[in-house]
N, C-alpha and C positions, 0 to 999 in steps of 0.2 A: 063116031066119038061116043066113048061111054059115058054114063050119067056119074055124078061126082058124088060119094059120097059120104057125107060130115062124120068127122074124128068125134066121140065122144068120153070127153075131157073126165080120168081116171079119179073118183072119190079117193081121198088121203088116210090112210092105212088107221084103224078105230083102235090103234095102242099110241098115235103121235098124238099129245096136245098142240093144240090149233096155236100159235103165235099170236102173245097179246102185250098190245102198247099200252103200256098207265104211264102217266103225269102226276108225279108227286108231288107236292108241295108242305109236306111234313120231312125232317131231318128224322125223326125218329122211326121211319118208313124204309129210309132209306138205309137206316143203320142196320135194320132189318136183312137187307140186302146183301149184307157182308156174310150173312152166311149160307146164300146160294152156291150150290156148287157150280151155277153157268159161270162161267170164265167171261164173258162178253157183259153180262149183268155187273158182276164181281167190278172193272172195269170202270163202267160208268158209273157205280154207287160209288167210287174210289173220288174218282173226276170231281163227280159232284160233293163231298164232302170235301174233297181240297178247296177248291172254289169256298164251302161257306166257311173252314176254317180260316183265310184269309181274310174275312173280311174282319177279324177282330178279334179279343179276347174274351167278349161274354159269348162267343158262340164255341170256342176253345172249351171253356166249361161246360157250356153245353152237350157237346157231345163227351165228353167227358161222364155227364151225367146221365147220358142213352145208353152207356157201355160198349161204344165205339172205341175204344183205343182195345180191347182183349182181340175181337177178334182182327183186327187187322195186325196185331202181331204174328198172325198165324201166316196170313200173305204174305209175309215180307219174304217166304221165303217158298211163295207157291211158284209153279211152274212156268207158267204165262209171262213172260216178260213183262206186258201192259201192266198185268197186275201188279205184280211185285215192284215196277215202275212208280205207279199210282200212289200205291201205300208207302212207299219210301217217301214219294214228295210231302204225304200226309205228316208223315211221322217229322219230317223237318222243320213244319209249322208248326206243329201239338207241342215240341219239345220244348219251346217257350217257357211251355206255361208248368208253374211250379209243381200242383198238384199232377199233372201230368209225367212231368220225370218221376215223382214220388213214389208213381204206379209204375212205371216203367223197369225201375230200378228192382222192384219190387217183383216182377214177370221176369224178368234176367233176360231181355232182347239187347243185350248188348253185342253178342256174339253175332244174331242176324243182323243187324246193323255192319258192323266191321264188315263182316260177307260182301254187304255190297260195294264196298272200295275194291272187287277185285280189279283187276286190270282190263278184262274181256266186259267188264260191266257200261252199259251208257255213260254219257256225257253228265245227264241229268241226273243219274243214281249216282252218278259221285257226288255231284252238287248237293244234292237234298240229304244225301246220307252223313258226309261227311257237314252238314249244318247241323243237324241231328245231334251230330255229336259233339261240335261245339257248343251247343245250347247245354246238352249234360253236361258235359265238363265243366261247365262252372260250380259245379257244385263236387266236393270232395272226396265222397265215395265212388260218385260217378265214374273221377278219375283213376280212383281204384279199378276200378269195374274195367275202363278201359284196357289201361296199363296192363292188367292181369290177361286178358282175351288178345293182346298183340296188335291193339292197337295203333302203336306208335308210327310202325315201318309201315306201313301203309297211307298214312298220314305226310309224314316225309317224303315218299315215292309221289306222293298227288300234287306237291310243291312245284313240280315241272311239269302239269297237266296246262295243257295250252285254254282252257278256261279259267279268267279270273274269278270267277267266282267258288268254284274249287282250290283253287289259292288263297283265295282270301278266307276259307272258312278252315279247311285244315291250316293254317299258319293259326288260325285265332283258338282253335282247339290245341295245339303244339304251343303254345303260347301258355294257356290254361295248365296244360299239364304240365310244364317245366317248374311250375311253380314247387314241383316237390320232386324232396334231391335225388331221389330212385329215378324219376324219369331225368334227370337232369343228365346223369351218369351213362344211360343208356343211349341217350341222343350222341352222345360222342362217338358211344361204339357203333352208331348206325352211323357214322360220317354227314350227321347234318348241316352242320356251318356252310358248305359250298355254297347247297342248293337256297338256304337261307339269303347269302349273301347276294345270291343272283334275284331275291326280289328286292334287294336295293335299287337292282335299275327298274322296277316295274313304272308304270305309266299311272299305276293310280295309287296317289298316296295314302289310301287306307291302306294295302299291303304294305307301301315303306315301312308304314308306323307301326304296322305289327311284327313285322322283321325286326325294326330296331327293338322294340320291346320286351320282343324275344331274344334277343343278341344279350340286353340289358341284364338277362335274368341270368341268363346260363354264362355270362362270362364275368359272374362270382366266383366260377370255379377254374382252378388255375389250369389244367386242360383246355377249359376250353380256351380261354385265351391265348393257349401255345396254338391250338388250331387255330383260328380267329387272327394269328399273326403269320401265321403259316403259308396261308390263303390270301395275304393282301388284303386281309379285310379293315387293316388302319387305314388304308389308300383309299376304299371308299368311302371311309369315315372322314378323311378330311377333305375328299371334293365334294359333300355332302355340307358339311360347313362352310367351305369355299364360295357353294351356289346359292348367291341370295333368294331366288326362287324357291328355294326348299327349306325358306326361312320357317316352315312349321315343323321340319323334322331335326331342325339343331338343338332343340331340349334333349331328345329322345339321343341322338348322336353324342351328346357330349357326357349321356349316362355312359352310355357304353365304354369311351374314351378315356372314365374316369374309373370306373374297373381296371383298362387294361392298363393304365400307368401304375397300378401297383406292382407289377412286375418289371424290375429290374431292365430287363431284354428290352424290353417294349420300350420301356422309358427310351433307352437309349439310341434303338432305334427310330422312334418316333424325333428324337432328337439330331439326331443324323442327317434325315431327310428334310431336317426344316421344319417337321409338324409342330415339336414343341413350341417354337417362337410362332409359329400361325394361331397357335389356340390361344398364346396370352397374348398373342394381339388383335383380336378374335373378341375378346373378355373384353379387355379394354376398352376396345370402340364398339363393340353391340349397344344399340339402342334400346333391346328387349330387356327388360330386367329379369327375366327369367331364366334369360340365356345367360347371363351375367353369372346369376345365382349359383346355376348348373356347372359354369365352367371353376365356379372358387370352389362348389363342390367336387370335383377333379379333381384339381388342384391338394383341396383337403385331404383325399384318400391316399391321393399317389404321395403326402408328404410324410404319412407315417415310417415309409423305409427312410433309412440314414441318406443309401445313394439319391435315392429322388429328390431327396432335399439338398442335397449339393449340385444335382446339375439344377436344379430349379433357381439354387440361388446363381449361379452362374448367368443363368437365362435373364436375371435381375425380375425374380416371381415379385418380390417386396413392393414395387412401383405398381405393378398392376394391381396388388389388393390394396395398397395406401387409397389407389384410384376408388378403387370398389365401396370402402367407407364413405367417398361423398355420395354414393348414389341416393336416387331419391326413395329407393325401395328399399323398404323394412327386411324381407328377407332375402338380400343383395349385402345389404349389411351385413345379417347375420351369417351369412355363409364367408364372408368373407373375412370379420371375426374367428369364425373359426379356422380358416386357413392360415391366418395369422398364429393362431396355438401351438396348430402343428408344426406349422415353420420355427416355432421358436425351439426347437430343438437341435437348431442349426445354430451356432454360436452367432459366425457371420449375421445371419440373419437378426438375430436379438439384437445385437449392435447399430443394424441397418436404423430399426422401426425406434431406438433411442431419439434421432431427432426428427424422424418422420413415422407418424403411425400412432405414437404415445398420448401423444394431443388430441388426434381425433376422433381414435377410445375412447379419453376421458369425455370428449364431449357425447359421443353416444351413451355413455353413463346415466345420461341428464331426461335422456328418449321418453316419451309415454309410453311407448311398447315394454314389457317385461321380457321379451325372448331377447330382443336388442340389448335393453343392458345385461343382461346373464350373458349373450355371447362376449359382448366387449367386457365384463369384468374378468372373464374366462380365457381371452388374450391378453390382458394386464396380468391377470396372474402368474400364467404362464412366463408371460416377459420380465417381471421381477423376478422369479425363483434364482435364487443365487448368481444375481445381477444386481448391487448396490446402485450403478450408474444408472439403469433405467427403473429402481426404485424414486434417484433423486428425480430424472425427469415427470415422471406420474406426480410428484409432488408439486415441483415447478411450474406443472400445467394446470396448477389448482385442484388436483384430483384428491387431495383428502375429504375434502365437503361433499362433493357427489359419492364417495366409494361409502363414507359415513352414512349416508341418505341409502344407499342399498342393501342399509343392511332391515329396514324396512321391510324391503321389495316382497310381493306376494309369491317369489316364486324362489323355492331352496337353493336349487343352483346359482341365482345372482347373489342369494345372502353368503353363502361357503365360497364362492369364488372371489367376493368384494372383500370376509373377513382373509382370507389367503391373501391379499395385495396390504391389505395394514400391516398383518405380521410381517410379511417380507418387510413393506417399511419401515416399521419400530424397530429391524434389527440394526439401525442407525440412529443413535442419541438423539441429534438434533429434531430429526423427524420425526422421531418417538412422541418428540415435548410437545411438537407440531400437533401429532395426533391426539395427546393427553390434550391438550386445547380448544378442542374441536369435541369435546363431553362421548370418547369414546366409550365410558366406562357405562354411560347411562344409556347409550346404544345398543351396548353388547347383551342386555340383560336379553330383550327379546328373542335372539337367535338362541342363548342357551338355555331358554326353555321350548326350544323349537322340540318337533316329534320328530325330525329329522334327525337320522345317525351322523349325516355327513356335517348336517349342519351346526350340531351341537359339539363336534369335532374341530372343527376348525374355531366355532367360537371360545373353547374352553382353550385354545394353541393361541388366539389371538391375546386372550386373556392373559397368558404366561410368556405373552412378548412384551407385552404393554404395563402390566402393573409392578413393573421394577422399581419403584420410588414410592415412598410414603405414602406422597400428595395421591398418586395413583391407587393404590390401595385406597386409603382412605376414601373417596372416592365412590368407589365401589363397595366397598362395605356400610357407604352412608345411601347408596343407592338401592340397595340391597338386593346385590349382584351376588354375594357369598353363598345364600341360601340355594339359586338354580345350581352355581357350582358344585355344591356340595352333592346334589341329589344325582348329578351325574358320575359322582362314583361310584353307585349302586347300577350303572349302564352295564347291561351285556354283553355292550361290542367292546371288544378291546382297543379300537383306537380312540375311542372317547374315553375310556375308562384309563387310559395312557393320559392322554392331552389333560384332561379333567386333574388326574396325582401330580402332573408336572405343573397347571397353574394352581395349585394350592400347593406346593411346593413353595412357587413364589412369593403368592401371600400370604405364607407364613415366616415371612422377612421381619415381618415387623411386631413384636407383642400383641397391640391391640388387635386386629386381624386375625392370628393365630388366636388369639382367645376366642373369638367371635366365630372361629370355624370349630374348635372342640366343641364352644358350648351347642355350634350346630350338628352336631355329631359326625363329624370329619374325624376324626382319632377314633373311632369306634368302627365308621362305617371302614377305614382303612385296615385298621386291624385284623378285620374280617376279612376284607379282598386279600390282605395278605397271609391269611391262613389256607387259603385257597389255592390250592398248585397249578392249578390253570388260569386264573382268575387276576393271579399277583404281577406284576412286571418291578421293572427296576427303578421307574416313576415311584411306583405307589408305594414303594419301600424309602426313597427320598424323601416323599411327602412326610410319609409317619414318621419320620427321622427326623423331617424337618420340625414337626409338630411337640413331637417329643424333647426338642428340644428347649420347646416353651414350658415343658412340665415335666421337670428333671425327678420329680417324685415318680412318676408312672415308669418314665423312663428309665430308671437305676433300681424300680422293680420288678419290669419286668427283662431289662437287659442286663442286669448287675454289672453296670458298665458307664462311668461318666469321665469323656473325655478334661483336657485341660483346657477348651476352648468351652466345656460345660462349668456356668461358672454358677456356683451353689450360693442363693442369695436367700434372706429373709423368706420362710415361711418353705421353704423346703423339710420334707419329713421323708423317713425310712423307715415305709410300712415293711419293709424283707419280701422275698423272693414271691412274684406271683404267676401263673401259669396263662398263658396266651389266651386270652378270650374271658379271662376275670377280670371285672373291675375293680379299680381301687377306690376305697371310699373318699371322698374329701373327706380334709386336716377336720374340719369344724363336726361333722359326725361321727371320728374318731375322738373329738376333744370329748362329747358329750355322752359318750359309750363309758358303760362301767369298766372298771378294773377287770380282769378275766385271765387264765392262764397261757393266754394269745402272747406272742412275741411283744415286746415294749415296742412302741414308736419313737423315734428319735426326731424330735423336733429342732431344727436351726432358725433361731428367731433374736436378734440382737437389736430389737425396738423394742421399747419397753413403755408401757401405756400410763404413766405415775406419772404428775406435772414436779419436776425439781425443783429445789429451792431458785431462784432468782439472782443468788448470790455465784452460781455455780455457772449457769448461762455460757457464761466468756469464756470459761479455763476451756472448757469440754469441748467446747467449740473449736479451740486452737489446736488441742492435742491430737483430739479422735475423731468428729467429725470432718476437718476438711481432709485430715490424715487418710481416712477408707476413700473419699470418694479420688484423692489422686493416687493411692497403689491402686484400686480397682481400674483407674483408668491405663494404668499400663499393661493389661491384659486384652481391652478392648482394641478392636480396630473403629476410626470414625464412623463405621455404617453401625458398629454395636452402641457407641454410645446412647443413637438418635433411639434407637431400641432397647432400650435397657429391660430389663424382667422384674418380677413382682420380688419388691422389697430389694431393688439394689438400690446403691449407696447414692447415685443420680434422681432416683425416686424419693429419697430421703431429703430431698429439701424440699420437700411439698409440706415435708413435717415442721411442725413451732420447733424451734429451736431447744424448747425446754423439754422435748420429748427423748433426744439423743441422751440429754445431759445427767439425769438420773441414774442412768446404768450405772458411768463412773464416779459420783457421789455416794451412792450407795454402795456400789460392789466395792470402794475404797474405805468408808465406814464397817464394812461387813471383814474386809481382811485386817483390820487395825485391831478391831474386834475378838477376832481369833486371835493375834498374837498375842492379847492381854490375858485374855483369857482360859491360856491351857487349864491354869490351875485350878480351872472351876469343877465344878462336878458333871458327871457324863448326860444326867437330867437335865442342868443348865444346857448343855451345848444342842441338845437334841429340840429343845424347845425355841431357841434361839433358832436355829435350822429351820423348823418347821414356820416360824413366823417369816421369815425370809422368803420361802416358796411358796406361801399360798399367795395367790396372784391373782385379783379380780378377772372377769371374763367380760365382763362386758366393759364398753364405754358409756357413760350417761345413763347411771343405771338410776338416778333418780329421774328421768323424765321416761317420755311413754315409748319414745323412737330409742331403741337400745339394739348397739352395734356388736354385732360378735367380734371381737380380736383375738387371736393364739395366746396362748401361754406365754406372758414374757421369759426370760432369760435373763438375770441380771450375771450371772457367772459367766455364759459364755460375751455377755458384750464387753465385761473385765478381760478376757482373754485377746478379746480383739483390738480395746483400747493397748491390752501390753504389747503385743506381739505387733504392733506398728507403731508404737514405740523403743522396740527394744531392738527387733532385728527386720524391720525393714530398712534402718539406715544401715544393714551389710551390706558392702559392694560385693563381694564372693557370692555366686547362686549357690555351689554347696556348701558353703558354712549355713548359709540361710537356712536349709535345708535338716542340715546336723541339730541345727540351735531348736529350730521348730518343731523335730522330730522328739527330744531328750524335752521341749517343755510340756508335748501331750501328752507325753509319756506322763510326766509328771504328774499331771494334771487326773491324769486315769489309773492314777494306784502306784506307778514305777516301774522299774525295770523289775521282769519276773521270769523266771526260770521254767524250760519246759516243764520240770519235775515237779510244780510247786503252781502249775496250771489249777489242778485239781483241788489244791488249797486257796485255790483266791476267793473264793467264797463271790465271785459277780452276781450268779443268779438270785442269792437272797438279799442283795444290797438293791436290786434292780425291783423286786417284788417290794421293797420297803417303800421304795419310791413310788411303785404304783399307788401303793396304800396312803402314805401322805400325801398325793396328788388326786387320790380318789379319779385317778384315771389311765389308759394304755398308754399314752399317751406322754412323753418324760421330755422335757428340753435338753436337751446336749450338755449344758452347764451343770445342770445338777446330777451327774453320772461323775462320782469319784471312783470308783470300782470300774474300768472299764477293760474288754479284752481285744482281739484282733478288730472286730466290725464297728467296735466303739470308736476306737483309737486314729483306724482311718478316713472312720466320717470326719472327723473332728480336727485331723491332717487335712483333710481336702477342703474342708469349712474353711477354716484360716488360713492357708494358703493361698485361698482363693483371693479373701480382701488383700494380701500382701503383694499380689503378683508373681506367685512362685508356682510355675505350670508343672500341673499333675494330674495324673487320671484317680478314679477311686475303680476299684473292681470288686466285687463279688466273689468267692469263693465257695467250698462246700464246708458243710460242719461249720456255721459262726464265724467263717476265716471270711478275710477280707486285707486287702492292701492296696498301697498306694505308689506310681510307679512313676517317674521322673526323668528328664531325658537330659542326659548331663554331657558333655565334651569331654574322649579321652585327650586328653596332652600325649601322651605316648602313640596316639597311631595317630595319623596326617591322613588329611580328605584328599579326593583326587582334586579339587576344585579348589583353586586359587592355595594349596595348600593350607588350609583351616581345618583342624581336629576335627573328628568324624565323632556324630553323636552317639550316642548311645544310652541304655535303655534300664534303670536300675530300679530296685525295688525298695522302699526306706524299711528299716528295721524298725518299728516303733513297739515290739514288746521285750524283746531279749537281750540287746545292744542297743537299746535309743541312740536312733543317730546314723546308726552303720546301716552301708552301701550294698549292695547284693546286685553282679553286672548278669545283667539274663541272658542264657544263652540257649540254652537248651528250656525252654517256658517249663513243660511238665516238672523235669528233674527239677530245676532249682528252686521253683515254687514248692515241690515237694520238701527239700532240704532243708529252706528255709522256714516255711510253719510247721 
């Protein structure tokens, strides 16, 4: 046996480094590590970096701060499976943290990420990858980022990965990105719904919750809900509210259920099967308030179609939201306030909630919460609109005092929806008076100086339901409610700029009012919006209409146009034609304006400011005063009386007795006068004249308080003493007519021939007057010489006091006439057989008296002046 002998063990080749173990215990060593090329090293620095990222987020930052997240983007897509395992899991912790997406986003590893959802890829790389990318997704671009690299269908494919936790983080990324309507529309065409609906049955209810979630969001859009119904996905949505045990996913379920009743199909289906009466019996008896809330939210969406509201009311929806009001949750209430809204667009329905539902509104009215009574005045209002009967109810229920009390409320919507429930109301007398009682007017002021468009809308509409009556004006003009009104007719939305011309419209019913809105510059600021072509409506043209009819001076010049319901009283003047957007001076800065070769002003003023003798008192009295004030009154209607205008004849018993009485004292000493004295000489007559017309101006002019008054008149209040003496006792309207035509005639020079126009010499009789008056400014009486526009001011003056309806109009060239609406006898109305009226012009320069029937306007206007 040979001897043995020993192997000696081969030294290791002087180009391999020897294998060396370290023990790190710096992060920053190890970050180090990530850019070894050993794959085995690469590996555990991975390991161990996931490890201390988990323990928290300052250590998140931390590596952060070593510059560990670059190069392990580089791994996600190296060779080694460990590796690019390792760094996926890293990357699904990091992604957390914000600054870390920031950089992320910023390196573009979105695309390696997606990579690793392929199919052939681990268990765990889908987990950690697709968390990854849930973590991004919540932020905006991210899901850009995603969506653009093909994200989606990979993410859906992973929904039926037999690991929940790959379910659960792609559904919560899918969830993220459906939020925007590009991914929304694509998940259709990837056929998502199935696979969605099949984590309905999952086992853990974080997936349920994010399935419904996502069900939630994407069945906004009506595809998806045709999918979504397609697929029996109603069926697991009501054995999902069925199962008390999944009492935490019925909020989430009954969003969804309230999308898909907006369509039509579904309703009816769901109807079919029973589900509708499961869900309002469902509502009803849940003890959850939020379930409650969710399902009158339903309820409210699926009521905006016509259909759903009819099978809803079929289902008898009304009992379960009446129910819904007692709850003890604030916003149980309010959702179901507003279901109530919607439904009131069901006739049925409004009918229903009259003796149930109106009461317990009103009582929510009364709530400390501000969202609760804005929902419930927002169902009262709704349920009044063009419902008298459940106006009167609201009323009955005591609800004027709490809706009055809302108009307080700190929040726009209960103030606009509370004033919408008064105006419905006040469109009924009674409950108008009701509301006038109840200091609406002192109420309203606050909302019409809201900054709110809607809300300064509906106050300025409540305003023009409610101040229909003096007392109500009044009211409000003592409150000083006129002035916010005013300022919102300079608003640039148009429906306040509408609501705003239509109540000052109404409060200009009454003189004092209308004076109070000029002097606030309401007739300026109108004017204005009505020169405006966009700006203007049909309101604000009523408004100035209406206002203008309180200053018939403005209005006749700048319309050359005064109806027969325009009635000409004391202290009217005719400055002539002015152009839109000029003002016209007041009478009293015209009175104190020199003489100039300016048009005359024609002043109508039949008060005369001179105390009469004491002897005279009684006759005057009998004849002429009570005589104006009852022909004036057969022109009015009762609402005009209550409103009479400056210097009518109703306004004249404010005056001393002795103040009427001098006009015919005098003006009848003054014609005695003249018939004695033709024979005198033309100096005498001229100086007598001139003593006659100068006319103090003021009142009390020896004390320190001195009153301006107009130019009296004593000739024209001799005119109006005769002419209601002479021919208001005709029974005939046109003799009356004829008589009063042939006496202004008279009165302004006679009858005068086209030919002999040219000869009447007016314009220098009219400058003499300016000169003895030492102003533009001429009373109506003292114009003997007068032509077309003299003749039928002075026709429309006295007709007026007499009660003989006529318009005055304006023409071109100095013309001017006056047009009357007379009965032919010759042709038969279709109604009740009575003469059909018609429309004549009075002759008062050529034929005083004669008739002219209009037929053709231009031609016979032409013909005749």
């Amino acid at each position: 046996m040979g001897k043995k002998i020993k192997k000696e063990v081969e030294p290791p080749p002087k180009d391999v480094f020897d294998p060396l173990m370290i023990e790190s215990k710096k992060a920053a060593t190890v970050v180090l590590m990530l850019r070894s090329p050993e794959e085995e090293i690469l590996a555990k620095a991975c390991e161990a970096i996931y490890k201390f990222a988990l323990k928290g987020e300052e250590n998140k930052a931390t590596l952060l701060e070593l510059g560990a997240v670059e190069p392990l983007t580089k791994l996600l897509t190296h060779e080694d499976k460990i590796v690019r395992r390792n760094a996926t899991m890293i990357f699904g912790i990091l992604a957390s943290n914000n600054d870390v997406k920031k950089l992320l986003r910023e390196l573009d590893v979105m695309n390696s990420v997606i990579a690793q959802l392929a199919p052939e890829e681990e268990v765990v790389i889908h987990e950690f990858a697709s968390l990854c990318l849930a973590n991004m997704s919540a932020e905006y671009t991210s899901k850009v980022q995603i969506f653009e690299h093909g994200g989606l269908e990979p993410l859906i494919r992973l929904l039926s990965s037999p690991d929940p936790d790959v379910k659960k983080n792609s559904m919560e990324c899918i969830y993220n990105l459906v939020q925007d309507f590009q991914c929304r529309t694509t998940l259709q065409e990837l056929n998502a719904i199935p696979p969605i609906l099949e984590l309905l049955k999952s086992e853990y209810p974080v997936i349920q919750l994010l399935a419904l979630k996502t069900l939630g969001v994407i069945t906004n859009d009506k595809e998806s809900r045709t999918m979504l119904r397609d697929n029996q996905g109603l069926d697991h949505l009501i054995k999902i509210l069925e199962t008390k045990e999944l009492n935490d996913l019925h909020i989430e379920a009954l969003a969804v259920i309230a999308n898909c009743l907006e369509d039509m199909d579904t309703m009816v289906q769901i109807q079919q099967t029973g589900g509708l009466k499961k869900l309002l019996s469902f509502a009803e008896n849940s003890t959850i308030p939020d379930i409650q809330k969710n399902a009158a939210k339903a309820i409210t969406k699926a009521a905006y179609d016509p259909e759903n509201r009819k099978l809803f009311h079929e289902q008898e929806v009304e009992k379960c939201l009446v129910a819904l009001l007692g709850s003890e949750n604030d916003g149980t209430k309010i959702a179901a306030s507003q279901a109530i809204s919607a439904m009131c667009e069901n006739s049925g329905s409004k009918d229903f909630f009259n003796n149930q539902g109106i009461p317990q509104l009103i009582q929510l009215l009364k709530s400390d919460n501000e969202e609760v009574r804005e929902a419930a005045a927002l169902a009262l209002a709704n349920l009044t609109t063009c419902n008298p009967a459940n106006a009167n109810a609201a009323a009955e229920a005591d609800g004027i005092d709490p809706l009055i009390n809302v108009l307080s409320s700190k929040r726009d919507g209960a103030i606009a929806n509370a004033a919408t429930v008064l105006t419905n109301m006040a469109m009924q007398e009674p409950l108008r008076l009701n509301i006038q009682n109840h200091d609406i007017m002192h109420a309203i002021i606050s909302p019409l100086r809201s900054a709110n468009t809607v809300v300064q809308s509906k106050a300025a509409l409540a305003v023009a339901a409610t101040a229909c009556d003096v007392e109500a004006r009044t009211e409000l003009r003592n409150s000083g409610g006129l002035e916010p009104l005013v300022e919102l007719l300079r608003s640039k939305n148009d429906e306040v700029r509408k609501h705003a011309s239509w109540a000052v419209m109404v409060c200009a019913g009454d003189e004092l009012t209308a004076n109070e809105l000029c002097r606030l510059g309401a007739l300026d600021i109108l004017e204005e919006v009505n020169l405006s072509g966009t700006r203007r409506n049909k309101f604000s043209e009523a408004a100035y209409n209406k206002l203008l009819n309180n200053n018939l001076s403005l209005k006749y010049s700048q319309t050359g146009y005064l109806s027969s319901s325009n009635i000409i009283n004391d202290g009217f003047y005719d400055y002539g034609r002015i152009n839109p957007g000029t003002k016209l001076l007041p009478l009293k800065e015209l009175c104190l304006q020199e003489p100039s070769d300016l048009r005359a002003v024609l002043l109508i003023n039949s008060k005369s400011d001179v105390s009469p003798p004491s002897s005279m008192e009684d006759k005057s009295d009998v004849g002429y005063g009570r005589s104006i004030s009852s022909s004036s009154s057969l022109r009015r209607s009762s609402k005009e009386k209550t409103n009479a205008g400056f210097g009518s004849p109703i306004e004249d018993k404010s005056e001393p007795a002795s103040g009427r009485n001098t006009v015919v004292s005098k003006s009848a000493t003054k014609e005695k006068g003249w018939r004695k004295g033709r024979g005198k000489k033309e100096e005498e007559k001229v100086k007598e004249e001139e003593e006659v017309m100068v006319v103090p101006k003021f009142v009390g002019e020896g004390s320190s308080d001195k009153e301006w008054c107009p130019p009296s008149d004593p000739d024209f209040s001799m005119y109006v003493y005769e002419v209601t003496k002479s021919i208001l006792p005709i029974t005939n309207i046109k003799e009356q007519i004829e008589v009063l035509a042939k006496y202004v005639a008279e009165k302004m020079g006679g009858k005068i021939t086209k030919e002999k126009i040219p000869d009447f010499s007016w314009e220098l009789h009219i400058s003499e007057l300016k000169f003895q008056l030492k102003s533009n400014v001429i009373p109506i009486g003292h114009v003997k010489k007068g032509i077309f526009y003299h003749r039928a001011l002075l026709f429309k003056a006295l007709a007026d006091r007499i009660g003989i309806g006529c318009s005055l109009v304006r023409g071109e060239y100095g013309r001017a006439w006056n047009e009357v609406m007379l009965q032919n006898e010759s042709r038969k109305g279709v109604i009740g057989g009575l003469p059909a009226p018609e429309v004549y012009v009075v002759d008062l320069m050529f034929h005083p008296g004669g008739l002219m029937k209009l037929r053709s306007r231009e031609a016979d206007l032409y013909r005749f002046l």
